[in-house]
C-alpha positions in Angstrom: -107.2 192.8 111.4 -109.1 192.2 109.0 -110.9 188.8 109.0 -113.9 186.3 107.4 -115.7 183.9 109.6 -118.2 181.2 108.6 -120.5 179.5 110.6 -123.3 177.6 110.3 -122.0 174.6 109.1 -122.6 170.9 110.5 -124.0 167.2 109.9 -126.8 166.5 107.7 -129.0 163.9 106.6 -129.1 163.5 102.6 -132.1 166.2 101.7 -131.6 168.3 104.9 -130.8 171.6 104.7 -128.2 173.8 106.1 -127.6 177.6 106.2 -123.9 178.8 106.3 -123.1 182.5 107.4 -119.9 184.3 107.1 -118.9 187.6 109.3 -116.9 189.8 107.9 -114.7 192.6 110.2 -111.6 194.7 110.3 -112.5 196.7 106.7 -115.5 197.5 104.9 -116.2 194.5 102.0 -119.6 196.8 101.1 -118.3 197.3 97.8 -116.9 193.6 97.6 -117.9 191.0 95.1 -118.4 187.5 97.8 -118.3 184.1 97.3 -118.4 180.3 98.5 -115.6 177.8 97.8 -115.6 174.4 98.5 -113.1 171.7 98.7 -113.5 168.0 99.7 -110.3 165.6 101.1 -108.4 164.6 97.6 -109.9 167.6 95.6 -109.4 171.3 94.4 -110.9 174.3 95.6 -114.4 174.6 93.9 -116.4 177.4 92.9 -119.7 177.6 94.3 -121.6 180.5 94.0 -120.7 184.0 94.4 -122.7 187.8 94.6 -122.1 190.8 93.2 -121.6 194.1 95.7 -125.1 194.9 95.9 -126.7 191.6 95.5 -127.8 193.1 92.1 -126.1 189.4 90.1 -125.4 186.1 91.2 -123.5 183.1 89.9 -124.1 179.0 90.8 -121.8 176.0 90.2 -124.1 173.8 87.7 -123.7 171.1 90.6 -125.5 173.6 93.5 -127.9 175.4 90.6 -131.6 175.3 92.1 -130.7 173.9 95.6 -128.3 176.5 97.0 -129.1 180.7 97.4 -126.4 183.0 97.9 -127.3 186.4 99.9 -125.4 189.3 101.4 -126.5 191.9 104.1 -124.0 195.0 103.7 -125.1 196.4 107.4 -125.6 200.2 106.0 -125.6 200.8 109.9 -122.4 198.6 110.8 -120.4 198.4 107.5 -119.6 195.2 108.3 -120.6 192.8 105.3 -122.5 189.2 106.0 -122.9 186.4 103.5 -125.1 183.8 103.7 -125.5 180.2 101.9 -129.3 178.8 102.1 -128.3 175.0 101.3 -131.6 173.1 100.3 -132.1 169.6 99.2 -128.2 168.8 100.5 -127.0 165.7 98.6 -123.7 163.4 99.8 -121.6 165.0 97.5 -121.7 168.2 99.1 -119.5 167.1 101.6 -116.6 169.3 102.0 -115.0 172.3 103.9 -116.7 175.6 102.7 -114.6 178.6 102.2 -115.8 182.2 102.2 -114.1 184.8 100.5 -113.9 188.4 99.0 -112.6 190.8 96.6 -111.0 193.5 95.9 -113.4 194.7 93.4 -117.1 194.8 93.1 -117.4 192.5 90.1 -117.8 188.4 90.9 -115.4 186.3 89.7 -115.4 182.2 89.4 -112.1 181.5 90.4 -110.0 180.9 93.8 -107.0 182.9 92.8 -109.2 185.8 92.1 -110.1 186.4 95.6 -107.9 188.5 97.6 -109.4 187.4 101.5 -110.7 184.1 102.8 -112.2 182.9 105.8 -110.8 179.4 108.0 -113.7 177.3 106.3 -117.3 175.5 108.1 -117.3 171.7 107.3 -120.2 170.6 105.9 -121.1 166.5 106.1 -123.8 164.8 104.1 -125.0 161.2 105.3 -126.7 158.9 102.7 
């Protein structure tokens, strides 16, 4: 079964910083481009940021640009892919359920419906 789990999510004071980690199992997603979705109560989906296969390219939202890192470990030794979200200098507006996913190809994309596998979400919550 193949399956995405993030972790690492939680509550945060306004400038705090959280780091968000998603598992990956059941199939290899070494070759996989990865990303983070977001989506707060009343809203779509949103972009976030996502990594090419080998961590070679990366892509921000203009909103997270400066304060968020996207990073992958592939596990050479495991096969089993991990993703991770450094969130720095969080901000209120953050505040929303944060979706990992992958694809079927090695290339990133910036859309949901472009992404083949997702995981159940982390919430994130930013007090002012």
């Amino acid at each position: 079964q193949v399956q995405l789990v993030e972790s690492g999510g939680g509550l945060v004071q306004a400038g705090g910083s959280l780091r968000l980690s998603c598992a990956s199992s059941g199939r290899t997603f070494m070759y996989s481009a990865m990303g983070w979705f977001r989506q707060a109560p009343g809203k779509e989906r949103e972009f976030v940021a996502a990594i090419r296969w080998n961590g070679g390219s990366t892509n921000y939202a203009d909103s997270v640009k400066g304060r968020f890192t996207i990073s992958r470990d592939n596990g050479e030794t495991t096969g089993e892919t991990t993703v991770y979200l450094q969130m720095d200098s969080l901000k209120p507006e953050d505040t929303a359920l944060y979706y990992c996913a992958a694809r079927n190809s090695p290339v990133i994309r910036f859309t949901a419906a472009e992404y083949n596998y997702w995981g159940q979400g982390t919430q994130v919550t930013v007090s002012s």
